[in-house]
C-alpha positions as CSV (number, residue, x, y, z in Angstrom):
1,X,0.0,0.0,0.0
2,X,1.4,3.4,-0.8
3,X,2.4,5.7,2.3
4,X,-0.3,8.3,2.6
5,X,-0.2,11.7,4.5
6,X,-2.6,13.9,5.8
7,X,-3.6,17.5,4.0
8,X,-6.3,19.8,4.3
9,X,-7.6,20.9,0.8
10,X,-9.6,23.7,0.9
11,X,-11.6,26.2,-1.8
12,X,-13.6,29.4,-2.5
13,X,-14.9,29.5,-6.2
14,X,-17.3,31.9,-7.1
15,X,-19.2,30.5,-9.7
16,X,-21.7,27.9,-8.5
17,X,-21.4,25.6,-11.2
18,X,-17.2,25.6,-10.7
19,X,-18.4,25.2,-6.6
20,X,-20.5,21.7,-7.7
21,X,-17.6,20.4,-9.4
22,X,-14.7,21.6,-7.4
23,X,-16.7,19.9,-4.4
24,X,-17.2,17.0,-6.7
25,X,-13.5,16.4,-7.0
26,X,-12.2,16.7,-2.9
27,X,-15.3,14.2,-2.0
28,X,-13.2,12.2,-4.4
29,X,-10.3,12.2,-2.3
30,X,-11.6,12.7,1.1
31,X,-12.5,10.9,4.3
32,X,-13.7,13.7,6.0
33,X,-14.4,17.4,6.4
34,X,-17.3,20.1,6.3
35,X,-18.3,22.8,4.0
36,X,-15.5,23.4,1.9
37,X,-12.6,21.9,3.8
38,X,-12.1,18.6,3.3
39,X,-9.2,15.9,5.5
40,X,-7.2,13.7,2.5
41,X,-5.1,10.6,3.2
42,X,-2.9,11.2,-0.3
43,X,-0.2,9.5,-1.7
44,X,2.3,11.3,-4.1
45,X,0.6,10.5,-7.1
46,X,-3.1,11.0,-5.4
47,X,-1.5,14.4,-4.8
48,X,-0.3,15.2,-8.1
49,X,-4.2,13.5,-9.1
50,X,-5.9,15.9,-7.0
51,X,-4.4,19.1,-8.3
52,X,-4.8,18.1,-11.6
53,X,-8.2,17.7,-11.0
54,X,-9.0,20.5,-9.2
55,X,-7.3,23.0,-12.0
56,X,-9.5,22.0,-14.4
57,X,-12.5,23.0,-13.0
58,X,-11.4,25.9,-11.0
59,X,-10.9,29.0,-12.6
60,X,-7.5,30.3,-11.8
61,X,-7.9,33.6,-11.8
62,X,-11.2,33.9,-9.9
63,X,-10.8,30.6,-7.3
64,X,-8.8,29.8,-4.8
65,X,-7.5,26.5,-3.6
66,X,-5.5,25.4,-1.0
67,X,-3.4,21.9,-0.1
68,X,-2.1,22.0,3.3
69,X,0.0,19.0,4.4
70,X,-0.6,18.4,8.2
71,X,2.5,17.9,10.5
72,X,2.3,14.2,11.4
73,X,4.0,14.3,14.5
74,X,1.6,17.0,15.6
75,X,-1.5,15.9,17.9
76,X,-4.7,16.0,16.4
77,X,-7.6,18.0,18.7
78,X,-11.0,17.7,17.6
79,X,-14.2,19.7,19.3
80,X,-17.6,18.5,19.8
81,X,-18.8,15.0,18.7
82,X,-15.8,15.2,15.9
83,X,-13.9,12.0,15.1
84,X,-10.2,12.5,14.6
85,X,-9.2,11.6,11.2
86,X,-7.8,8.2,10.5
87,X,-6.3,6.6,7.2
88,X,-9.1,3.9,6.2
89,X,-7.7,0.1,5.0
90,X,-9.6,1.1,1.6
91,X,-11.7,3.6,0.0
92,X,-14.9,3.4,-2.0
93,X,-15.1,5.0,-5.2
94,X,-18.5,4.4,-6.7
């Protein structure tokens, strides 16, 4: 299995029809998040994927996107009833 790492991807597109599919493509690659911040588990070449993706549906000039990798040494803190993001043994794509 390829070594995956923790990012944040996150996005404010102005057109609603570049929001649907910009939202589209981080479900694709997410196993958690709300509104339009979304947790990834991503390998290098799920990386590359996802911003190849995500540039063409967002317009550059207008949008903005954002890949953060999380420390993983760092301890994760989550508020509420919120489940702390884990790397699932497989994903779903349907």
């Amino acid at each position: 299995m390829a070594k995956r790492t923790l990012y944040l991807g996150a996005y404010d597109v102005s057109d609603d029809t570049r929001l649907r599919a910009a939202l589209k493509v981080l479900r694709n690659y997410s196993t958690g998040g709300q509104k339009s911040v979304f947790e990834c588990f991503l390998s290098a070449l799920e990386k590359r994927q996802l911003l190849e993706d995500i540039a063409g549906v967002i317009d550059l000039t207008e949008d903005r996107f954002f890949l953060i990798r999380l420390d993983p040494a760092s301890k994760v803190a989550v508020l509420g009833t919120a489940i702390a993001p884990a790397d699932p043994a497989y994903y779903y794509v349907g």
